[in-house]
N, C-alpha and C positions, 0 to 999 in steps of 0.2 A: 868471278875472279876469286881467284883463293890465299889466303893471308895465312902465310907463316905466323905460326908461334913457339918459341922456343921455353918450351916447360925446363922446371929443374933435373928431371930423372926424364923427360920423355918429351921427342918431337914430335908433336900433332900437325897436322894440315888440316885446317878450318875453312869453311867456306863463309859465304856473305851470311847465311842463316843461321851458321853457329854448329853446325853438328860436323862431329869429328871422321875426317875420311879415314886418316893413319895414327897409329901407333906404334912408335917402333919397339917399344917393351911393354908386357902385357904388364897387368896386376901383380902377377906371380913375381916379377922378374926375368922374365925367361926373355934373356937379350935376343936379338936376330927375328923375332916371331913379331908380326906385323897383325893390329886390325884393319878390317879395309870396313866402313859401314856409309851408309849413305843418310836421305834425311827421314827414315824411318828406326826402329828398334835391330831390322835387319843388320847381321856384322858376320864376318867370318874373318877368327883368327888363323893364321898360317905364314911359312915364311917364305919370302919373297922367291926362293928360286921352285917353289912349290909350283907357282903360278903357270899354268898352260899358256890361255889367254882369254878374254874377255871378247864379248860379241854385245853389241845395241840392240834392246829389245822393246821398241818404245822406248817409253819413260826412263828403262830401266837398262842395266846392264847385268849381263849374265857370266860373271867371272868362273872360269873353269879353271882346279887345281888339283893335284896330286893329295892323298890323304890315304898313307896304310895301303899304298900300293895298289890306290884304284880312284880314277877321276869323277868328280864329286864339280858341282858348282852350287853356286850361291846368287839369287836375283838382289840386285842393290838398285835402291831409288836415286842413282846419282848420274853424272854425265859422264862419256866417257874421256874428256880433257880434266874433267875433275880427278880421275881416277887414275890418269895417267899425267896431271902436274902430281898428286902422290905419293908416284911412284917413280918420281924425279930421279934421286939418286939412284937407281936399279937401272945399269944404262943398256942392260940385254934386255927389257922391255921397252919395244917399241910398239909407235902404231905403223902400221901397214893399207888400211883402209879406215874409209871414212865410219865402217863402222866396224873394226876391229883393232883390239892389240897384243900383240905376242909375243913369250918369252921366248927369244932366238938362243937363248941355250938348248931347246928342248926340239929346235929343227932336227930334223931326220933326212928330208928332203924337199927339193925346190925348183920346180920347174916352171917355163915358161921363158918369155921374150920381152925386150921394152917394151910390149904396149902391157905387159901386165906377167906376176908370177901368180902360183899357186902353191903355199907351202902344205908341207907335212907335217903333224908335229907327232912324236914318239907318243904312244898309249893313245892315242884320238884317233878317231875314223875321220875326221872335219875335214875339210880341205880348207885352209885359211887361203881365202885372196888377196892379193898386193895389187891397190890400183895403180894404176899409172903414176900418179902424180907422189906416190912413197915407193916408187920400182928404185931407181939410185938409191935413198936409203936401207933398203932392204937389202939391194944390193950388195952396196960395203959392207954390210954387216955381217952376210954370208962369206964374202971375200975374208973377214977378221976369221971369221972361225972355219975358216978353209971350207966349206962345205959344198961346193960349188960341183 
């Protein structure tokens, strides 16, 4: 379960163990730039619409994002409902699969049928899949952004 707390200068999302998922302004100041880190020293700063999407690797999740015009990720020791209650307010990240979640701004393409799609996202060779049981949400979301 993860517990809001609302800081003076910055929102964190804390988990049951105490380590910090999000930040929404780093040290600097530099508003919009988010940390995402899990329950190790692992963190990578970036801002939200950076984000490609994230894949379950084990333990762990491997968040893929854009950096200097070339995709880069970060392995984080956290779940990925952790990762994506975080990242609550970013409502073009969604999940799509049980073990995947994607920024639907960065759709390119999207094919497939109710029992399942298979997206594209710009800069990535992946093919992210959409199981069944998130095809309707994935769905509308394509429908918003006309890309259908």
């Amino acid at each position: 379960i993860i517990y809001y707390v609302l800081a003076k200068r910055t929102k964190e999302a804390i988990d049951a163990s105490g380590s910090k998922l999000v930040d929404t302004e780093s040290d600097e100041g530099d508003f919009g730039i988010i940390e995402l880190s899990g329950n190790t020293k692992d963190h990578v700063k970036l801002f939200p619409e950076d984000i490609l999407y994230a894949q379950v690797s084990g333990n762990y999740v491997d968040v893929y994002y854009l950096e200097d015009d070339s995709v880069k990720h970060k392995l984080l020791r956290v779940s990925l409902n952790q990762l994506l209650d975080s990242l609550n307010e970013y409502p073009y990240i969604i999940r799509c699969h049980r073990a995947f979640i994607v920024n639907t701004t960065k759709l390119v393409k999207a094919r497939g049928n109710l029992k399942g799609y298979d997206l594209e996202l710009e800069n990535v060779e992946t093919i992210i899949p959409v199981s069944k049981s998130y095809t309707r949400i994935v769905k509308d979301r394509i429908i918003q952004l006309n890309l259908s």
